[in-house]
VEXRO-100456 format. One record per atom (N, C-alpha, C): x, y, z; atom name. Coordinates in steps of 0.05 Angstrom, whole numbers, plus 5000, padded with zeros to 4 digits. Atoms other than C-alpha are relative to their C-alpha. Last residue first. Example, Ala and Ser with C-alpha at 12.3 -4.5 7.8 and 13.67 -1.06 7.14 Angstrom:
% residues 2
<<4984, 4976, 4999>, "N"> <<5273, 4979, 5143>, "CA"> <<4985, 5022, 5014>, "C"> <<5018, 4976, 5000>, "N"> <<5246, 4910, 5156>, "CA"> <<5018, 5024, 5000>, "C"> 
END
This chain:
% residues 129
<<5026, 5018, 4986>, "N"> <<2432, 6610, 1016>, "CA"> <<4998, 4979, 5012>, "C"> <<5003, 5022, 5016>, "N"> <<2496, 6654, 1003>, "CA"> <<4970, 4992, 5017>, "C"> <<5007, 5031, 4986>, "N"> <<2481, 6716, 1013>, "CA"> <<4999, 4978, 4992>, "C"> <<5014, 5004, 4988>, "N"> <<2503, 6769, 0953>, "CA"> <<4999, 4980, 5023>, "C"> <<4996, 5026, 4986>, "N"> <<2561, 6805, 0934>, "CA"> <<4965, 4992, 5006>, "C"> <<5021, 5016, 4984>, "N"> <<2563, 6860, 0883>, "CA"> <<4998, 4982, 5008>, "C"> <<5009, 5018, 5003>, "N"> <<2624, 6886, 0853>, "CA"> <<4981, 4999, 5017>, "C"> <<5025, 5002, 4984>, "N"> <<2665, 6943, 0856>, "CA"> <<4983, 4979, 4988>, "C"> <<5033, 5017, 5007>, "N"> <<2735, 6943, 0821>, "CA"> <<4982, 4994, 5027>, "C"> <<5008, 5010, 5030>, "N"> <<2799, 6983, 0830>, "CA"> <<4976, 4996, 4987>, "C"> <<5012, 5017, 5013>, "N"> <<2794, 7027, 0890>, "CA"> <<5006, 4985, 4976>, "C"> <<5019, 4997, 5025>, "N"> <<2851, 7063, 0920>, "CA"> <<4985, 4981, 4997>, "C"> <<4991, 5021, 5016>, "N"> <<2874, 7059, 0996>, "CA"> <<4988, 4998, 4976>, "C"> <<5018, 5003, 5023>, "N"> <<2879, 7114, 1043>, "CA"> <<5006, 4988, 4981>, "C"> <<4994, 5004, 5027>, "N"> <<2905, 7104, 1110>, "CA"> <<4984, 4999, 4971>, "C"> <<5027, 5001, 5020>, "N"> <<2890, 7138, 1182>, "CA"> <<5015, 4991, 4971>, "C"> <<4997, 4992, 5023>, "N"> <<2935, 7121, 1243>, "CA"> <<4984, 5000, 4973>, "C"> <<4967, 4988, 5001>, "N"> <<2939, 7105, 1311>, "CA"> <<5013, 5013, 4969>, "C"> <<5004, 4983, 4984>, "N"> <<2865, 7094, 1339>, "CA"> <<5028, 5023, 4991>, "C"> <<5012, 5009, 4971>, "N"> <<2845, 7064, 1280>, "CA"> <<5013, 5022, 5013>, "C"> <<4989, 4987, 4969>, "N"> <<2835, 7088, 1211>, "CA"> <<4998, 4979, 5024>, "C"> <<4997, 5025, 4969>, "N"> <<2822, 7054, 1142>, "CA"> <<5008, 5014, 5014>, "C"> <<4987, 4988, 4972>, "N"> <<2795, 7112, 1085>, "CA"> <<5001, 4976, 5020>, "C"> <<5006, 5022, 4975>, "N"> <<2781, 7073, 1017>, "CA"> <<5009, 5015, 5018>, "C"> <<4988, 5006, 4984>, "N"> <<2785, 7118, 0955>, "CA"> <<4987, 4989, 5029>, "C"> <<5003, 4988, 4977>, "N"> <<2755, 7136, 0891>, "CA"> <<5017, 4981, 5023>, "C"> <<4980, 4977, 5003>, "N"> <<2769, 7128, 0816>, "CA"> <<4999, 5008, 5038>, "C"> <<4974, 5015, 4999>, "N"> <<2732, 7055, 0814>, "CA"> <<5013, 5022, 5000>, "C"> <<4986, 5012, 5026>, "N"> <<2668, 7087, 0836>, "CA"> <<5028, 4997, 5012>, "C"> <<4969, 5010, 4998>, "N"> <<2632, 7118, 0904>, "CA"> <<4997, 4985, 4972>, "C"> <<5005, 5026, 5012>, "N"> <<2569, 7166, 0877>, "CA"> <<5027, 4986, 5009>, "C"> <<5028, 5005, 4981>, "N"> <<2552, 7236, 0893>, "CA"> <<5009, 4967, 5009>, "C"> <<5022, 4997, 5016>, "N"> <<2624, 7250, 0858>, "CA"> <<4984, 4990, 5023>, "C"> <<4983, 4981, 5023>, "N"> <<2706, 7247, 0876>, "CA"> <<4971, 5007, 5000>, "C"> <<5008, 4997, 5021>, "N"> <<2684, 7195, 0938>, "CA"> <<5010, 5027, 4991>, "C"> <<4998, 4973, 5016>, "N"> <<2725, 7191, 0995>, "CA"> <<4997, 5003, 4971>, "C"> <<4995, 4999, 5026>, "N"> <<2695, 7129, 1034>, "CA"> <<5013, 5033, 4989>, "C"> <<5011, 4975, 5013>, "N"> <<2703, 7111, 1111>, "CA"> <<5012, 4997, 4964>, "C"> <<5004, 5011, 5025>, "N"> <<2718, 7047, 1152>, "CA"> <<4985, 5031, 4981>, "C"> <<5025, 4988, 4999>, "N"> <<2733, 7047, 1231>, "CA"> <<5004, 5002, 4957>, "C"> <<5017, 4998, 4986>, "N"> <<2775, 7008, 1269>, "CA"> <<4977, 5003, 4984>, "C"> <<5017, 4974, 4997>, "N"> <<2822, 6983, 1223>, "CA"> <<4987, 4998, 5009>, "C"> <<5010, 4978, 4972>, "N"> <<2876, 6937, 1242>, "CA"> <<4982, 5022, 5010>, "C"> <<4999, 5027, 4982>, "N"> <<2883, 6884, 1178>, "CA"> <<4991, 5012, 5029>, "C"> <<5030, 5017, 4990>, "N"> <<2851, 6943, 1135>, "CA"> <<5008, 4972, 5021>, "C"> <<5017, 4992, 4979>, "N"> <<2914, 6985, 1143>, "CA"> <<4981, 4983, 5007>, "C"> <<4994, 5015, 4975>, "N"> <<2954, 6929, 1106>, "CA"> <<4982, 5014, 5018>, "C"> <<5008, 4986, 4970>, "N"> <<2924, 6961, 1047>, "CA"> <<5006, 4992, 5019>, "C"> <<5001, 5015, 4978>, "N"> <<2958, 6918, 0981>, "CA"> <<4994, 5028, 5010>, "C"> <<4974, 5005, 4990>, "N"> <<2951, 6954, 0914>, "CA"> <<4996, 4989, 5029>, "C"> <<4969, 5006, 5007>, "N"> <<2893, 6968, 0872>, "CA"> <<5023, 4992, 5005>, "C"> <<4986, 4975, 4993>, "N"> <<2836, 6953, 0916>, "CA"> <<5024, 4987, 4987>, "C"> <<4973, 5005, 5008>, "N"> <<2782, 6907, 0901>, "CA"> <<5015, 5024, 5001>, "C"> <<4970, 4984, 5005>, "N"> <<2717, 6921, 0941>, "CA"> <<5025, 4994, 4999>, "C"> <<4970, 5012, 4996>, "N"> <<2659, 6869, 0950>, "CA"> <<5026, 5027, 4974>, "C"> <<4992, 4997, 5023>, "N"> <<2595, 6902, 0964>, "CA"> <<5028, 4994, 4998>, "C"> <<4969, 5000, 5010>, "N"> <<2534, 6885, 0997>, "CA"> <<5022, 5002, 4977>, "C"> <<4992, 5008, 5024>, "N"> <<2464, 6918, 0997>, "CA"> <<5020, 4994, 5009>, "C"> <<4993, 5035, 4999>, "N"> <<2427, 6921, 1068>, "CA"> <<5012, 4990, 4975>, "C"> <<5028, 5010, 5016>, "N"> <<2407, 6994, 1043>, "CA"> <<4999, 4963, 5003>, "C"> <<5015, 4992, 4982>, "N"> <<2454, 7029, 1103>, "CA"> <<4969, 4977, 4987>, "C"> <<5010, 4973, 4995>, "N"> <<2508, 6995, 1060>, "CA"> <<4974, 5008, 5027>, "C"> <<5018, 4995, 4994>, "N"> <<2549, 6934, 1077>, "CA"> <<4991, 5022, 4995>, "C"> <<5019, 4973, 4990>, "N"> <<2613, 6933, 1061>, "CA"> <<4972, 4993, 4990>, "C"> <<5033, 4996, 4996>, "N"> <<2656, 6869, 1044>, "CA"> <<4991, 5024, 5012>, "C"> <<5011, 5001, 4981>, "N"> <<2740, 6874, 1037>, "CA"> <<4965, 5003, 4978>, "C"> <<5034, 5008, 5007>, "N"> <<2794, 6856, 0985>, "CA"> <<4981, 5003, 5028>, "C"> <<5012, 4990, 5027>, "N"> <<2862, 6876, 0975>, "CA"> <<4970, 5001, 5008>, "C"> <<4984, 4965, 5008>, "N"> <<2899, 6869, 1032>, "CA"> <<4987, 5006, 4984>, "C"> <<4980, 5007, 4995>, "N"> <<2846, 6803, 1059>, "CA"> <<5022, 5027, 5001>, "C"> <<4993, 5029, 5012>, "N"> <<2779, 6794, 1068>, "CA"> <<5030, 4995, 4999>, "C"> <<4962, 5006, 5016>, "N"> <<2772, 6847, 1120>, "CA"> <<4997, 4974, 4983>, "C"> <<4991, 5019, 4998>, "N"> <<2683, 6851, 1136>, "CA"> <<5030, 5003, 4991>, "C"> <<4989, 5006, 5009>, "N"> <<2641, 6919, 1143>, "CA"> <<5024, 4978, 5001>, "C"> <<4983, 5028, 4993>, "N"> <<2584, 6936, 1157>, "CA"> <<5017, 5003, 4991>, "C"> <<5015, 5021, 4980>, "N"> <<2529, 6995, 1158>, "CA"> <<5019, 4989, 5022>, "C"> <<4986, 5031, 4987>, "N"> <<2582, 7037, 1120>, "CA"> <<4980, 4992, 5022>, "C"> <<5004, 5000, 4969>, "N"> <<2546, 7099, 1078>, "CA"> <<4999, 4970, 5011>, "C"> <<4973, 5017, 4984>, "N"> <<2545, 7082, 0999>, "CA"> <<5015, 5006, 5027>, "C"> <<5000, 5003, 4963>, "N"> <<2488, 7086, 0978>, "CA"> <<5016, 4994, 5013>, "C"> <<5006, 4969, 4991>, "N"> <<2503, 7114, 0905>, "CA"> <<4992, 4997, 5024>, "C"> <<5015, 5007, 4980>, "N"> <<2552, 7051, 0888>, "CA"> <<4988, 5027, 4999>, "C"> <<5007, 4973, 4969>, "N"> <<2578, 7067, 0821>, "CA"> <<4991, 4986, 5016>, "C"> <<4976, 4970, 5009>, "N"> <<2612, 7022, 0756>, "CA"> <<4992, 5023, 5027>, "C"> <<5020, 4975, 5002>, "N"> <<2584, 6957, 0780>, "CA"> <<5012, 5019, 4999>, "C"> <<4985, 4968, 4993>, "N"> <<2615, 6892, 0768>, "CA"> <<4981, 5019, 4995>, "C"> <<4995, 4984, 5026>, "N"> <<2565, 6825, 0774>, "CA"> <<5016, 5021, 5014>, "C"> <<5019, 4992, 5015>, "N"> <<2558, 6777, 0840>, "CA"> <<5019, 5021, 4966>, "C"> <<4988, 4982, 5017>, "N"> <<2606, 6736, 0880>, "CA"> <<4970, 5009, 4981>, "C"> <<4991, 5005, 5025>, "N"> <<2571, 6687, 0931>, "CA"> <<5002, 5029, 4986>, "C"> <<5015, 4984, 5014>, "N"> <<2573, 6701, 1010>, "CA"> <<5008, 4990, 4967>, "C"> <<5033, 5004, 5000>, "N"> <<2571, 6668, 1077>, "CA"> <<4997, 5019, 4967>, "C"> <<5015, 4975, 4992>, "N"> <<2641, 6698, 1098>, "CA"> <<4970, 4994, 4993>, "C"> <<4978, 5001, 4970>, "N"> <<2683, 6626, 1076>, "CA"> <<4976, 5025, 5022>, "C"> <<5010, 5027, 4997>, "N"> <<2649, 6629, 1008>, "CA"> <<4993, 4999, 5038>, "C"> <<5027, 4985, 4992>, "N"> <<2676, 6708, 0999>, "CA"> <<4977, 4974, 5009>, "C"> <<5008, 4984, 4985>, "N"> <<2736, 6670, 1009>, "CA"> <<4979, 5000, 5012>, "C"> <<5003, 5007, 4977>, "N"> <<2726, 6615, 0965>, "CA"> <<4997, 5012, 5027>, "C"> <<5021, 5005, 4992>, "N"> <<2709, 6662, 0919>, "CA"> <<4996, 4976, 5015>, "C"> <<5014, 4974, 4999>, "N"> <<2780, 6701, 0926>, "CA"> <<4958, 4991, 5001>, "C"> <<5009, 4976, 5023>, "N"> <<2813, 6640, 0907>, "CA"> <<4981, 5015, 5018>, "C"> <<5032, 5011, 5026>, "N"> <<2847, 6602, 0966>, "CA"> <<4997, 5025, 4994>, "C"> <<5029, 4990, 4995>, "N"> <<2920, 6621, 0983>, "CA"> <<4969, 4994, 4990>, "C"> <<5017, 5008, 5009>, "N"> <<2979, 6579, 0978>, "CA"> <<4962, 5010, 5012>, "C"> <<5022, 5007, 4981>, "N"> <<3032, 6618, 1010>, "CA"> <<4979, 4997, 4981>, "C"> <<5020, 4990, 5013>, "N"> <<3095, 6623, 0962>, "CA"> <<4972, 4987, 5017>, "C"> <<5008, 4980, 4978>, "N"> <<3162, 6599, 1004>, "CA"> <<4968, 5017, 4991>, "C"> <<5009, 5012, 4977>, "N"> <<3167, 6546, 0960>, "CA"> <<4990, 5015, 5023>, "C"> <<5030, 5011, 5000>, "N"> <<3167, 6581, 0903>, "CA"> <<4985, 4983, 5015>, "C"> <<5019, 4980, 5001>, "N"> <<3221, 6628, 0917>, "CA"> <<4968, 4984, 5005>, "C"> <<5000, 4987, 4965>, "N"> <<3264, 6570, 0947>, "CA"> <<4980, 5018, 4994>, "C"> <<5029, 5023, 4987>, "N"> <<3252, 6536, 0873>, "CA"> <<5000, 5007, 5030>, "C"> <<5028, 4986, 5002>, "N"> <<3280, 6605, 0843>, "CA"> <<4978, 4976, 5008>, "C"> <<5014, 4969, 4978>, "N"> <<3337, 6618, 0890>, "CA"> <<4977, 4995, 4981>, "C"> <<5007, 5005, 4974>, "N"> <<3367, 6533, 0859>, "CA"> <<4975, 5035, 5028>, "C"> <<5010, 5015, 4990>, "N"> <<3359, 6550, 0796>, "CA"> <<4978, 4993, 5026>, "C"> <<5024, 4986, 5006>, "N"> <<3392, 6616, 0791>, "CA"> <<4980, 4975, 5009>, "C"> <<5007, 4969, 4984>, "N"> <<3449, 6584, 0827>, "CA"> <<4965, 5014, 4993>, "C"> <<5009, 5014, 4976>, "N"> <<3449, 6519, 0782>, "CA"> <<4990, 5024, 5022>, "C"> <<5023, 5013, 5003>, "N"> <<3454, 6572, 0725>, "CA"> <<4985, 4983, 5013>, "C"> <<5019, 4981, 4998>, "N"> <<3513, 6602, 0753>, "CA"> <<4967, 4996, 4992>, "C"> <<5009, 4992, 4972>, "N"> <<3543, 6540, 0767>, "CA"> <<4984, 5017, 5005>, "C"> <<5005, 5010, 4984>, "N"> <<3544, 6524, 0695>, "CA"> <<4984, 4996, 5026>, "C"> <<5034, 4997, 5018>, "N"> <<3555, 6586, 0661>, "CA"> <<4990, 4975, 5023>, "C"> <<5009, 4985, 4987>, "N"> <<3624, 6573, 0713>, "CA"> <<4964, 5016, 4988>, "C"> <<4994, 5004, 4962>, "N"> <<3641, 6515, 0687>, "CA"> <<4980, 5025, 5015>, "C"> <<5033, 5020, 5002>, "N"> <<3621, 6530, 0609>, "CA"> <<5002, 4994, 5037>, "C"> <<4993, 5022, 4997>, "N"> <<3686, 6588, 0620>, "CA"> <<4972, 4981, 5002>, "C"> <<5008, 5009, 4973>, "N"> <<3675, 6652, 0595>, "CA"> <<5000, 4970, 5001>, "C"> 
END
């Protein structure tokens, strides 16, 4: 193969991977966020057992705030992007056990469609002061 065309082809690669990274939306971290919503990051917790929706806040695809009935908050990481939550009306859990955990599921609905989105990690939020 000709050094010419290694070359070019290497300028090529180049050039599609500084366009990639330009186009890359500079997001703040996740506790700026929860910053942003009045709230500082707390410890992981393996169960909620009150876990009936008071509240609840969109942080982003991944990440939302719930409120329980017990005034507790709780910051929910979700395995894979939910776009549902950008439109959801309404906010429901499908626990496996008494107890929501990281094996359970996120219900988003509105008027036009219901989606279910896995848990990863549960966390505790508190007020900021």
């Amino acid at each position: 193969m000709n050094l010419q065309y290694i070359k070019i082809g290497l300028a090529q690669i180049l050039a599609v991977s500084l366009i990639g990274c330009a186009l890359v939306k500079d997001e703040p971290a996740l506790d700026e966020r929860l910053a942003e919503y009045g709230y500082r990051p707390g410890e992981s917790v393996e169960a909620v057992d009150a876990y009936q929706v008071a509240n609840w806040q969109y942080l982003d695809d991944r990440h939302l705030i719930f409120t329980n009935n017990n005034a507790e908050h709780y910051l929910l990481s979700l395995r894979k992007n939910c776009i549902a939550l950008r439109s959801a009306e309404q906010l429901a859990f499908k626990p496996i056990s008494d107890a929501l955990t990281r094996i359970d599921d996120v219900i988003a609905s509105n008027s036009e469609a219901l989606s279910r989105c896995e848990i990863e990690t549960i966390s505790i939020v508190y007020p900021s002061e």
